[in-house]
N, C-alpha and C positions, 0 to 999 in steps of 0.2 A: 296442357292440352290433353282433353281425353283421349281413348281408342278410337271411338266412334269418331270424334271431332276430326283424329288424325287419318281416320280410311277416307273420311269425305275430302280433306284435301287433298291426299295422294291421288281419289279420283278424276281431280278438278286437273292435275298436273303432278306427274310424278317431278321433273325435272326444279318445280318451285323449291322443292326438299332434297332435290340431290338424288335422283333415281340410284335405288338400292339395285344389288344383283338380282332378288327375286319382285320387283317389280314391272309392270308393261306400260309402255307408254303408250296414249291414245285410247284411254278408255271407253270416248265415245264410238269407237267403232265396234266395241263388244257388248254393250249395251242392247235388249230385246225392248225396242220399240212396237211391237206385234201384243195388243193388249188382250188379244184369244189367246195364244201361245203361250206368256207371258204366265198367266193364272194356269197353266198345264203344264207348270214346271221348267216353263221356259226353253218348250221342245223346240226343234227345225225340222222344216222341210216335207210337212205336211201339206193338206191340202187347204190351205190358208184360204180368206177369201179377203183379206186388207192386209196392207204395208209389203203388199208382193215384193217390193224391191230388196227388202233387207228380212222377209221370213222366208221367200217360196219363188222366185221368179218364173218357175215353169208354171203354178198353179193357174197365174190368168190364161196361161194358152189350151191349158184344158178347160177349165171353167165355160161356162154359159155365157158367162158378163162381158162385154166392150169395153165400160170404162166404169174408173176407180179411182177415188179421190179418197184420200185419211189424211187425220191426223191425230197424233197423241204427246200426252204430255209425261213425263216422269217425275215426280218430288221425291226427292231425297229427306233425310231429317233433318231438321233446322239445328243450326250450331250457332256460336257467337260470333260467326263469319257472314251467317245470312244463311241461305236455304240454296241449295245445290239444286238447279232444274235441267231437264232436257226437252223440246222441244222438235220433235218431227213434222215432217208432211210431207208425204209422197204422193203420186200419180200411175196411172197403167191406162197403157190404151193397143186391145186385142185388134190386128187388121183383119181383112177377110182369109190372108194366106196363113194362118194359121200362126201368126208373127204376134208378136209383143216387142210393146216401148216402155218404159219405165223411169220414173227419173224422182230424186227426192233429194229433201235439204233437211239436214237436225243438227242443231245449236247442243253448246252445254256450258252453260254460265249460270252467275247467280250470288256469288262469294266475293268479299270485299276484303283482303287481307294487309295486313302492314307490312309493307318489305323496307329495306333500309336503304337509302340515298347515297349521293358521293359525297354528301353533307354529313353534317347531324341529325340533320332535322330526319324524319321520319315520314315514308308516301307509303301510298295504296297500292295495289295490284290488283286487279279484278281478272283474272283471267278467265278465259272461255277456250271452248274447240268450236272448231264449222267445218261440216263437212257437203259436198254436194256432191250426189249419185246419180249414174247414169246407169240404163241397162236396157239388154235386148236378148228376149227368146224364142225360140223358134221352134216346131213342133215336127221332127224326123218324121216318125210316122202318129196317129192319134196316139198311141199310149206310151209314146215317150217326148221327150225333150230338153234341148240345152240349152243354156243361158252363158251369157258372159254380162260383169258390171264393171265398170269403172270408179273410182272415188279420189274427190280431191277433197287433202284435210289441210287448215289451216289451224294451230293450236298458238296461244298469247299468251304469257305467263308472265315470268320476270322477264324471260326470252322467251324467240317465237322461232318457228318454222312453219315448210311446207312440204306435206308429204301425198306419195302419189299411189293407189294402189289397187289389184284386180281381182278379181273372184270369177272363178269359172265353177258351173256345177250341171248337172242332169240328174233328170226327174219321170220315174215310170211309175203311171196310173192305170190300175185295171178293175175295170167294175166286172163281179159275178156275183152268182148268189148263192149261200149255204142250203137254200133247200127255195122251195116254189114262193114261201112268203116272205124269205130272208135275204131283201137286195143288200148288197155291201159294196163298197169300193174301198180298195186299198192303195194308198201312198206311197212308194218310198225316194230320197233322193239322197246323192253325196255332193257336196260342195266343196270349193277350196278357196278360205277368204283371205280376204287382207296379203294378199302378196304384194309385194314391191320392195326398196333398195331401202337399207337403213337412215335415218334421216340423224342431223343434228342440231341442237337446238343454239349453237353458235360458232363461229368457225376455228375457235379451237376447241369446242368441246369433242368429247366421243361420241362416234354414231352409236345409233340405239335402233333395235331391230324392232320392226313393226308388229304386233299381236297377230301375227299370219297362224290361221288356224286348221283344219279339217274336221269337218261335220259330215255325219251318215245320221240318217232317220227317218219317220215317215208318221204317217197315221191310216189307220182302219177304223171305218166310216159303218156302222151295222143301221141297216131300217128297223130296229126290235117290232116297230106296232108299226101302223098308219101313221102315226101321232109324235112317235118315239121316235128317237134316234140316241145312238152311242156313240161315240167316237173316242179309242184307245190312242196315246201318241205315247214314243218313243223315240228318244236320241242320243248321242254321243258327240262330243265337241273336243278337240283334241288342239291345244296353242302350242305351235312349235318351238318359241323361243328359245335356246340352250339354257338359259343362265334365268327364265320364268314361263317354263314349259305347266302345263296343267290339263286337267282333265277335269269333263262338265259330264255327267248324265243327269239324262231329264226325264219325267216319267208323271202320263197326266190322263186323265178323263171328264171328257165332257157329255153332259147328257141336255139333250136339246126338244122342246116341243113343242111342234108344228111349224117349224122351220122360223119360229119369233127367238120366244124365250129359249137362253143356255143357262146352266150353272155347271162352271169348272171348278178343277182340285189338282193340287200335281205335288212334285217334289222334286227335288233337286238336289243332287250330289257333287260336291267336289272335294278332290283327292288332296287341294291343298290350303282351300279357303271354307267358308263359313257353309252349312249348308242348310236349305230353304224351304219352308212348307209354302205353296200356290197356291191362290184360290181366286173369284171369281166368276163376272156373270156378266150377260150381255142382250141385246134386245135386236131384233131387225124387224122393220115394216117398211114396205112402200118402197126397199135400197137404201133407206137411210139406217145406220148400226150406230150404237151406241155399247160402249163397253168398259168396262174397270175392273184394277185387280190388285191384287195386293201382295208383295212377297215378305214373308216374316225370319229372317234367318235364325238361328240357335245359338249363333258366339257372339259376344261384347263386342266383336271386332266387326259385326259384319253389318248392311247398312240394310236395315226397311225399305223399303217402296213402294210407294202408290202410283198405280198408274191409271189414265183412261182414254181412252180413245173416242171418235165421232169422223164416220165416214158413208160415203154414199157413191152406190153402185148401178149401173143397168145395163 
């Protein structure tokens, strides 16, 4: 089995292989289903305007928009196991009181592996993760607000469990301008994700502590022309784990014209994994978005990505 072949099964289930000390179980929870973000180096907690639940949960309470439908897909690279997929789709729906609901589902299956019987003979595993999010924010006063999400994950493997887990964060928006023709708004939020009780994947195995992270970032949104727009993003992601703690910055820019056409770029740092050039581009007319991106990492170990998205807003 090669490197790559063996990252994509650790991603599929650490526990199929015997969770190592420096691995995390539950990959689908750290996964950037946000296919703008995603090509910007895979920033948080800008001013998103799709996959609110799992980029931005404050962004629909500021935002203009009511309601928000996405969905996006992730491909991993194909191995002799099959092809690793993820699959999301969320929703947001802004009330009049300044309140948001949020809620979404993402799968990650794909992989057909051979595990060994109580026999001879020789069976399959196909495991997957599922997860279903819940969330609600509310807006203190216009240029702030906080959110809390919910998440239940179900992961199958050779063995299975079920783990339970919360994110609380807050998010302050402020529009002004650099000079009389330079409107801007700036972004920033901190989050705290994936909290909850260690899970196990059988009852006598050892619990295993969930990928609970801390994120701070944001984005600065500049009008350059009538036509033009920029937007700078920056982040920092920090997994608390003792025993597979890590550190993510992310660093991106998108340039947009006339509120249709984007073409993103970004880059992505980690302190103990592979790290990632972004890129990326996307379309919006009428509410309905369309967008893809593609992350290319640097080491033999690290895994490609394609992603794209298709959601619609008003």
């Amino acid at each position: 089995m090669n490197r790559k072949i063996l990252a994509i099964f650790i991603l599929t289930s650490s526990i199929v292989l015997g969770a190592s000390a420096q691995s995390r179980i539950l990959p689908i929870l750290e996964a950037n289903p946000d296919i703008r973000t995603a090509a910007m180096g895979n920033t948080m907690l800008g001013s998103t305007n799709q996959m609110y639940i799992y980029s931005n949960p404050a962004a629909l309470t500021f935002g203009p928009r009511r309601l928000s439908i996405d969905a996006s897909t992730i491909a991993y690279p194909k191995s002799e196991d099959g092809r690793l997929m993820q699959y999301v789709a969320s929703a947001g729906y802004k009330f009049a009181n300044r309140s948001a609901l949020l809620a979404g589902v993402r799968y990650q299956g794909g992989l057909t592996v051979q595990g060994n019987g109580q026999t001879n003979q020789r069976n399959t595993i196909s495991p997957y993760d599922l997860t279903i999010d819940l969330g609600y924010s509310f807006a203190v006063v216009p240029e702030l607000a906080v959110y809390a999400t919910a998440t239940y994950t179900k992961s199958c493997a050779a063995t299975s469990t079920n783990a339970y887990a919360f994110s609380v964060g807050a998010a302050y928006q402020k529009a002004f301008r650099l000079s009389a023709t330079l409107p801007t708004h700036l972004t920033i939020g901190a989050r705290l994700l994936d909290l909850g009780k260690p899970v196990k994947f059988n009852d006598m195995g050892l619990p295993y502590s969930l990928p609970t992270s801390v994120a701070v970032g944001g984005d600065w949104n500049v009008n350059i022309a009538r036509q033009h727009a920029l937007t700078y993003a920056l982040s920092c992601r920090h997994f608390t784990p003792k025993a597979a703690h890590e550190t993510l910055v992310g660093t991106g820019l998108e340039y947009t014209y006339n509120k249709m056409v984007s073409l993103r770029m970004g880059y992505q740092f980690s302190d103990k994994a592979a790290n990632a050039i972004t890129f990326g581009a996307g379309g919006e007319f009428a509410g309905l978005k369309l967008n893809v991106a593609y992350n290319r990492t640097f080491a033999d170990y690290g895994l490609d990505t394609f992603l794209i998205g298709l959601g619609y807003t008003f």
